[in-house]
C-alpha positions in Angstrom: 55.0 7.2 -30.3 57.2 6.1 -33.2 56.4 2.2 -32.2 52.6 3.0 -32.5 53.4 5.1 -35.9 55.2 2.2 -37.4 52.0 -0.5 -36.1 49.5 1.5 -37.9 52.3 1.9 -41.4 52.3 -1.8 -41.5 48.8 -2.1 -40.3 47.9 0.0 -43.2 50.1 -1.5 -45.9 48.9 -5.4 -45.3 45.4 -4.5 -45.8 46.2 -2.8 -49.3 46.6 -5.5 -52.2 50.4 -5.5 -53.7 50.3 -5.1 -57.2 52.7 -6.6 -60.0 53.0 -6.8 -63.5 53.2 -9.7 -65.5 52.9 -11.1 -69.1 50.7 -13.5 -70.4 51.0 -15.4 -73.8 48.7 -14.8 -77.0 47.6 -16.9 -79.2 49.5 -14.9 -81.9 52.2 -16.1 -79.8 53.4 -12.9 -78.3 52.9 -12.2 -74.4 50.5 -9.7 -73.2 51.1 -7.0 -70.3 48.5 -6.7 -67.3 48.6 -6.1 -63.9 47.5 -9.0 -61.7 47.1 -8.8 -57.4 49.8 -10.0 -55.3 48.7 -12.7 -52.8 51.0 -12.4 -50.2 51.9 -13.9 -46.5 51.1 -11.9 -43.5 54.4 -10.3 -44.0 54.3 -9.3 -48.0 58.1 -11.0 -47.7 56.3 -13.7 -50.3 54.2 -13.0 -53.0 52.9 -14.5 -56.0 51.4 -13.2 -58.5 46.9 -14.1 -58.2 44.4 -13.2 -60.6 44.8 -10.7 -63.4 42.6 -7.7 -63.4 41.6 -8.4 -66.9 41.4 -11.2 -69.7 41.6 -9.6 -73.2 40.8 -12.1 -76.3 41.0 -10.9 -80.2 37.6 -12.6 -81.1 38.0 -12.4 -85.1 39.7 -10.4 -87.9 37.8 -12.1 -90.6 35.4 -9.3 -92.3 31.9 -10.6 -92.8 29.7 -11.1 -96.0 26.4 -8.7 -96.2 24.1 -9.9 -94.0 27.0 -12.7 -92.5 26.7 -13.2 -88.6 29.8 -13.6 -86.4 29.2 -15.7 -83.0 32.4 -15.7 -80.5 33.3 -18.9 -78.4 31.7 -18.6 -75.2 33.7 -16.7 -72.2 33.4 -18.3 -68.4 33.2 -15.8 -66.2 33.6 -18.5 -63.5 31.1 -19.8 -61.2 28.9 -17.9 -59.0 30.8 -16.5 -55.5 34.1 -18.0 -56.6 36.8 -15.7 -55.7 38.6 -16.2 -59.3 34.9 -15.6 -61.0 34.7 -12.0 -63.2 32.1 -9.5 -62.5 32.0 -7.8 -66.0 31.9 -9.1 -69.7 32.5 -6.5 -72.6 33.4 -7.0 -76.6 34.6 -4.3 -79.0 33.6 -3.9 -82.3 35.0 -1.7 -85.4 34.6 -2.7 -88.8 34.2 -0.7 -92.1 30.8 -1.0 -92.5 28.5 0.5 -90.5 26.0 -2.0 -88.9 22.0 -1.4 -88.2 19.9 -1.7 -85.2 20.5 -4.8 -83.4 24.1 -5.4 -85.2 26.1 -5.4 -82.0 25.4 -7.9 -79.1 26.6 -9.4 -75.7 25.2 -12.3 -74.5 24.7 -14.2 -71.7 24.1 -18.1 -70.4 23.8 -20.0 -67.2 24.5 -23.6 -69.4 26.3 -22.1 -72.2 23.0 -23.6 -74.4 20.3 -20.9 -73.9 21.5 -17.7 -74.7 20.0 -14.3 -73.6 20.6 -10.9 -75.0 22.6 -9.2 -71.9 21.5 -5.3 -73.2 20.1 -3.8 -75.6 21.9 -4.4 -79.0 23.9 -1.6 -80.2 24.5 0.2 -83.9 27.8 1.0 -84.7 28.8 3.5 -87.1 31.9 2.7 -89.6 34.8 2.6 -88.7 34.4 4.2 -85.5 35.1 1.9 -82.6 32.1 0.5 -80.3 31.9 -1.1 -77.0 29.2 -3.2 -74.9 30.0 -4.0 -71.3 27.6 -5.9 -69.0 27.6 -7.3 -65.3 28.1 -10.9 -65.6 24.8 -12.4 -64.5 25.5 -15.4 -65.9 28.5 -17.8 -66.1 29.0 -17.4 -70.3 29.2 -14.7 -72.2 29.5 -14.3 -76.4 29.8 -11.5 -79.1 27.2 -11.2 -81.2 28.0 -9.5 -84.8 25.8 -9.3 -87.5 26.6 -6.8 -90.9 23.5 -5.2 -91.7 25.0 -3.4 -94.4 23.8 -3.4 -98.1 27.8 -4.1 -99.1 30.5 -6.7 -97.1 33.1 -6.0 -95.2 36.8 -5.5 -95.9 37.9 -4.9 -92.4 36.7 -6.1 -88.9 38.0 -6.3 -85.8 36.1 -8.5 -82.5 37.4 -8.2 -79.0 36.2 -9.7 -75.7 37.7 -8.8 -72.2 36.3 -10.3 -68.5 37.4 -7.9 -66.1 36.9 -7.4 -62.8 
């Protein structure tokens, strides 16, 4: 009975994904914390660490003139059925100013050249934070900003994340 107990424990614990934690530099040239899957041998004796649950990237800081657009580099999400490919896209957005209808954006491209609006573009109040997050039907994925306020902005803050 014990013998059967201890199959179905190690039966059980191989099919659960180990988890670790692990840093990851910055471009501000600090090291980030996240917690990546373990892939591991049949026997979990050894692991290293696979891909991170999530990719966080500080977009822009630089506040943006009245009616001044902000564009982030393009995110791969990796290609189609790949197993290191990400299955969301989402950008954060708080800035002093408040923007108008159609001031907050995700985007979405199969070439990285044609660009579609992933959802419906989003109005963000001042300095209260906003998110967008999308499925990632396509391979890129962008921030769009755009201050549709009558008076530029003295703070801003752009943040993109693929997740899985």
């Amino acid at each position: 009975m014990i013998a059967r107990l201890l199959a179905f424990v190690a039966l059980l614990c191989a099919s659960v994904p180990a988890l670790a934690q692990t840093t990851y530099p910055t471009p501000q040239g600090g090291r980030a914390q996240a917690v990546v899957d373990l892939v591991c041998d049949g026997s979990n004796a050894n692991c290293v660490p696979g891909q991170p649950n999530a990719v966080y990237k500080l977009e822009s800081t630089t506040p943006l003139a009245i009616n001044g657009t902000l564009t982030t580099t393009a995110r791969d999400s990796g290609p189609a059925g790949s197993p290191t490919s990400w299955n969301r896209f989402s950008c954060y957005f708080k800035s002093d100013q408040a923007t108008a209808a159609g001031g907050f954006a995700t985007q979405g491209s199969t070439d990285g050249v044609t660009w579609f609006t992933d959802n419906t573009p989003l109005s963000a109040s001042a300095n209260v934070a906003t998110t967008q997050e999308t499925r990632t039907y396509f391979r890129y994925h962008r921030c769009i900003v755009v201050n549709n306020a009558t008076t530029a902005q003295t703070t801003l803050v752009v943040a993109s994340q693929l997740g899985l």
